[in-house]
C-alpha positions as CSV (number, residue, x, y, z in Angstrom):
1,X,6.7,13.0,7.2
2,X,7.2,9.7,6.5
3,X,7.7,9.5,3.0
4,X,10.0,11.9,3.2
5,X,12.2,10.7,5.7
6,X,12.3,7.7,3.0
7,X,13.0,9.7,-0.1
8,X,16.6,9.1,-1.1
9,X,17.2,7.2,2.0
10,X,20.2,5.1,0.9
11,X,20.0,2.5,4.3
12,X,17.6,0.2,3.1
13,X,16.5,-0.8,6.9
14,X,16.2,2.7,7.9
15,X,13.9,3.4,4.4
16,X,11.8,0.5,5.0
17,X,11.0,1.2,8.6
18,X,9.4,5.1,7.3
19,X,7.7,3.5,4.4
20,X,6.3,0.7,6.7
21,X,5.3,3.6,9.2
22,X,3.7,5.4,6.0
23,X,1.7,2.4,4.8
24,X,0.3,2.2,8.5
25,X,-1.0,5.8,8.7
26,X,-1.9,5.8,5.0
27,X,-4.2,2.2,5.9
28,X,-5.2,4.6,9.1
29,X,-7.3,6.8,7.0
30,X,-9.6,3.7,6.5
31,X,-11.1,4.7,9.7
32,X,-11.2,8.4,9.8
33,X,-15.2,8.8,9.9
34,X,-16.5,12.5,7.8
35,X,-12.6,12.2,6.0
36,X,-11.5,13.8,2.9
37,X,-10.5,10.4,1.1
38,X,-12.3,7.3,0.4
39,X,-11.7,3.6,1.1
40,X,-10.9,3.0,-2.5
41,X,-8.3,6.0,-2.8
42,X,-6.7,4.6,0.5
43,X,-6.4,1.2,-1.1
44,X,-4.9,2.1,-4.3
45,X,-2.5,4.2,-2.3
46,X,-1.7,1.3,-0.3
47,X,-1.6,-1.4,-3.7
48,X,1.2,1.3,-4.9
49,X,3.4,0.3,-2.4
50,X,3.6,-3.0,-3.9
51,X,4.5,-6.2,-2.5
52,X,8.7,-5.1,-2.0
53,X,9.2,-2.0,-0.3
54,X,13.0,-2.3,-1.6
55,X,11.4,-1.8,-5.6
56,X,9.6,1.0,-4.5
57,X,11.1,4.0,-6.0
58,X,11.8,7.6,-4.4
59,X,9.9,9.1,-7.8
60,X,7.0,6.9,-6.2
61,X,6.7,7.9,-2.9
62,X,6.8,11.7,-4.4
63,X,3.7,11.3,-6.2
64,X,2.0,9.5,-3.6
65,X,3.4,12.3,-1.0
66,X,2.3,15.0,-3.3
67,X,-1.1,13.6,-4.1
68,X,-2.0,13.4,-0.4
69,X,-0.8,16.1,0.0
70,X,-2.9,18.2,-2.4
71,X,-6.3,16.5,-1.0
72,X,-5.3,17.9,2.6
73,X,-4.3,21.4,1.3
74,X,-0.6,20.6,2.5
75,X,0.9,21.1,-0.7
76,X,2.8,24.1,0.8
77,X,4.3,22.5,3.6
78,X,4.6,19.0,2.1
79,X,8.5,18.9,1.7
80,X,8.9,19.9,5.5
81,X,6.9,17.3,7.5
């Protein structure tokens, strides 16, 4: 939901509130004990943010959005959350 309430977002405060909210619930998984991804997954996600959300490009967030997506068997609901 939250990287794709940032896709194409145009108002940079508005985009970088969703893709902060994303980083938090992707970092979340961390701690999600029996879960389908691994600490090292969740960190790479995490290092492909980079260090400026405002360089982090729409084409970007898709892949990450469609790769977590795919793991959790959302991939037919992905563009609706």
């Amino acid at each position: 939901h939250y990287l794709n309430d940032a896709r194409g977002n145009t108002d940079p405060v508005t985009r970088n509130h969703q893709l902060s909210e994303a980083y938090a619930f992707i970092f979340s998984l961390k701690f999600n004990e029996g879960g389908k991804v691994t600490n090292a997954q969740v960190d790479g996600w995490l290092d492909d943010f980079g260090g400026n959300l405002y360089q982090f490009k729409d084409s970007e967030v898709e892949t990450l959005r469609d790769e977590i997506s795919g793991i959790y068997g959302l991939d037919d609901v992905k563009a609706n959350l």
